[in-house]
N, C-alpha and C positions, 0 to 999 in steps of 0.2 A: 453621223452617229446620232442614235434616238438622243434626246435631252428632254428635260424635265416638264419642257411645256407640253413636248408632244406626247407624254406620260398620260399629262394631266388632260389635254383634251380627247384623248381616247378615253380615258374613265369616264369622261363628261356625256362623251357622243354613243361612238356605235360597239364601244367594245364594253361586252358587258357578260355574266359569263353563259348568260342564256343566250343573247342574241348574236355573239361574237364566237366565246371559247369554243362553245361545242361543234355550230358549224364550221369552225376552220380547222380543229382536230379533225372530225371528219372527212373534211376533202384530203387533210394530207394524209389520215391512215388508208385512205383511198388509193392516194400517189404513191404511195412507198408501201402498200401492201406488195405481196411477191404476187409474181402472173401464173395463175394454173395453168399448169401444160395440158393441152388437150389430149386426143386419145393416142395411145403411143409413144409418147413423152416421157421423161423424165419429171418429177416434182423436184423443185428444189432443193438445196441440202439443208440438211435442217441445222439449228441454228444452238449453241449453247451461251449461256448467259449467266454470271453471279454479279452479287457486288464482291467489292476489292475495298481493301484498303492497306496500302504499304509505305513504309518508312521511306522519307525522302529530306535535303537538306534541312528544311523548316516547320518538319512535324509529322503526321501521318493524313497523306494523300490519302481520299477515296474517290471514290467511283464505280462504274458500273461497267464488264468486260463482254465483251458480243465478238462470239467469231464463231464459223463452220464447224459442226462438230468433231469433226476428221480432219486429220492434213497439219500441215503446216503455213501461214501465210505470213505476206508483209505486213506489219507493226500501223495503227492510226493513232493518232492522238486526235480523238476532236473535243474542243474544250465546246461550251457552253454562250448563248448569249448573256446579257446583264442578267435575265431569269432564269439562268443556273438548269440545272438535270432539274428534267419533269418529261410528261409522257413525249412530246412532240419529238425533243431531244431523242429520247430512244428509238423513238421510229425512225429516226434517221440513220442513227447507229446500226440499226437492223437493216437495213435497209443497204447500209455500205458494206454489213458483214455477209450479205447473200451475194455481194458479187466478189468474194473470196480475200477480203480483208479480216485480222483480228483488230480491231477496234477498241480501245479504250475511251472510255463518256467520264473525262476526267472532271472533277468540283473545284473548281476556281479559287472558291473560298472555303477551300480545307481548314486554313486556320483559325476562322471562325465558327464555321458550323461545318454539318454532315449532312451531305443524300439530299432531295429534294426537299424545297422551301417553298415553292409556290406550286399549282395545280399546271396552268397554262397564263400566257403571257395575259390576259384578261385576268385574272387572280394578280398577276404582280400591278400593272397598272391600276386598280379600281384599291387595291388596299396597301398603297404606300410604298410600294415596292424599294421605288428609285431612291428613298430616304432609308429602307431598313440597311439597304447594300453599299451605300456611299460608304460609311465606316471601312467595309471589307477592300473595293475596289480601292481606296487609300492605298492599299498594300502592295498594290500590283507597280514593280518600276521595272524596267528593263534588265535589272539586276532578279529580281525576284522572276521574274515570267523566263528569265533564260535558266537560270537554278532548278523549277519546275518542271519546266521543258526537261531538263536532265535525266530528273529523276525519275521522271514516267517513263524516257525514253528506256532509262538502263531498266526498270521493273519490268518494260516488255520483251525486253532484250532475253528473260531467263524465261519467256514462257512455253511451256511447251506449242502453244497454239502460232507461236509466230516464228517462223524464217529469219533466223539472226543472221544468214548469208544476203539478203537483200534488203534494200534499204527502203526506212522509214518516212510515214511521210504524217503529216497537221493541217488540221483545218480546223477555222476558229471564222466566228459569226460578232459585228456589230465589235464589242467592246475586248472580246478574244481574236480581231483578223491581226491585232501586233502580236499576239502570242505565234500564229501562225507563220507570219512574215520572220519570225525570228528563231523558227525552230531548226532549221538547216544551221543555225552561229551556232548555237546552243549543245549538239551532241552530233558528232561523224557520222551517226547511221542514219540520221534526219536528213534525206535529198530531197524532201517536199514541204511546200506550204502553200498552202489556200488560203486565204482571206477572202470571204464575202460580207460585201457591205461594213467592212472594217473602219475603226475610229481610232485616232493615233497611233497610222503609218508612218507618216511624216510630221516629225519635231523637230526642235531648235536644235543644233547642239550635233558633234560628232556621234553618237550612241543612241541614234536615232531610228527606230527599224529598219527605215529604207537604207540607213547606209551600214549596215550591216548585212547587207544580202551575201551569197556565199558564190562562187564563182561554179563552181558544180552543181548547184543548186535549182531545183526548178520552183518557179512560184504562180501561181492564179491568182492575181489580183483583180476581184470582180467586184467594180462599184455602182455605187447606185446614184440615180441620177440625180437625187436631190443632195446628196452627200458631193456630189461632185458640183452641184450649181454655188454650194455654200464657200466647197475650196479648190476652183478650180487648177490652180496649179498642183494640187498633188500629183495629179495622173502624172505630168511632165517631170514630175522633182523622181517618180518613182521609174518612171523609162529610165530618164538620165540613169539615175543612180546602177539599174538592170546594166544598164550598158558598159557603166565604168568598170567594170567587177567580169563583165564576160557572162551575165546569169543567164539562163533559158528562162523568159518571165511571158506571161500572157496580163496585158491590164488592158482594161475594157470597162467603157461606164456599159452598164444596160439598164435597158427601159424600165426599170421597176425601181420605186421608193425604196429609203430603207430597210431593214429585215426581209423584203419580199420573199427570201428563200426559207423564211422556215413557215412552215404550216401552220402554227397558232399566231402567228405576227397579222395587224392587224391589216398591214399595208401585205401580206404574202400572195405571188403573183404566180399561178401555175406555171405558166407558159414559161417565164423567165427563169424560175426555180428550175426548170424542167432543162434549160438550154444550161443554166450554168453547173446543174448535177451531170450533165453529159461533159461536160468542158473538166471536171473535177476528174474524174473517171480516165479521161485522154490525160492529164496530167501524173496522176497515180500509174497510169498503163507505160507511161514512158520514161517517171524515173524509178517506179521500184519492181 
């Protein structure tokens, strides 16, 4: 998981938001733009988009909703890394709602503030970021992140954009992969979690993500290799755990540093972004 040093020597070095922010927006609105069909083709379906904000245990959730204009689809919750909904974020949410997801771009720290705080990961790192959000992250315990989970999960449960006959699935980046890993405990219609490059899977103590995994449950745990050199046994505490419970789990370090999958991340690694959005997709394809 990022930490505060590696905050501060990205401010110091190459992330900065002319030399960092903009070129790696760019490569990922590149990556996650839709492919024009050529001649004879179909274009994509087009895409509808509001923000949201609804009443849930601990105040009123917002967010941002992305799904097909038409139809009916299975349910996403994708939370945020430490730098919260900002553009990269949505390109991604678009990007999950063009292969026929309705997608929820939930705010972590609803209870603090609303909607986007920082521009791109270069804006959180170069002006404080990791100290303005300490306060908020405070809030997040296993108790809170599964209550959450809930409540987003029942607000998509009544939309009309989403398919309440199949089931739900979460993905969460860096400091939201335990939001993820715990969304299957959290509400019945949740059969899926993602964790990429996730930080506090594995803790002390019974109520610890990994041992809460659900027995129907599918989960992608994609780590990163620096994350894994720090704590090498999680991979092994989180099989175990896959194992005792009967889960379908995929966990895999890959070749890419931390954040590597999102686009404005300073360490973000096409190639490998690109292998674990296919491994996301075969996950979603086979539980909902």
């Amino acid at each position: 998981m990022c930490d505060e040093q590696d905050l501060a020597r990205w401010a110091r070095g190459a992330v900065s938001r002319r030399t960092f922010g903009a070129g790696a927006i760019a490569a990922g609105a590149a990556a996650c733009a839709p492919i024009e069909g050529t001649a004879g083709e179909s274009s994509p379906a087009p895409l509808a988009e509001r923000k949201v904000g609804f009443a849930i245990a601990d105040g009123t959730m917002d967010g941002e909703f992305f799904h097909p204009a038409t139809g009916r689809h299975p349910g996403v919750i994708l939370w945020p890394d430490i730098a919260g909904i900002r553009p990269a974020k949505r390109q991604m949410a678009r990007r999950l709602a063009k292969e026929g997801y309705a997608v929820l771009l939930a705010n972590p720290y609803y209870r603090d503030v609303e909607g986007q705080q920082f521009a791109d990961f270069a804006d959180f790192a170069g002006q404080g970021g990791f100290q303005k959000v300490t306060p908020w992250r405070q809030k997040f315990t296993v108790d809170t992140i599964v209550s959450d989970t809930a409540g987003c999960a029942q607000w998509l449960l009544v939309q009309d954009a989403v398919d309440g006959d199949r089931g739900m699935g979460a993905q969460g980046y860096c400091m939201t992969g335990s939001f993820a890993l715990l969304a299957p405990a959290a509400h019945a219609a949740m059969m899926a979690g993602a964790s990429f490059h996730g930080g506090g899977l594995v803790r002390e103590g019974e109520g610890s993500p990994h041992r809460m995994m659900r027995k129907d449950g599918h989960y992608l745990i994609a780590i990163a290799r620096n994350d894994d050199a720090k704590a090498p046994g999680d991979k092994i505490a989180l099989r175990e755990a896959a194992a005792a419970v009967g889960a379908e789990a995929e966990i895999e370090v890959y070749g890419g540093d931390h954040g590597w999958c999102v686009p404005d991340s300073p360490s973000y690694d096409e190639a490998e972004a690109e292998r674990a959005w296919g491994r996301l997709l075969a996950t979603y394809s086979a539980a909902l």
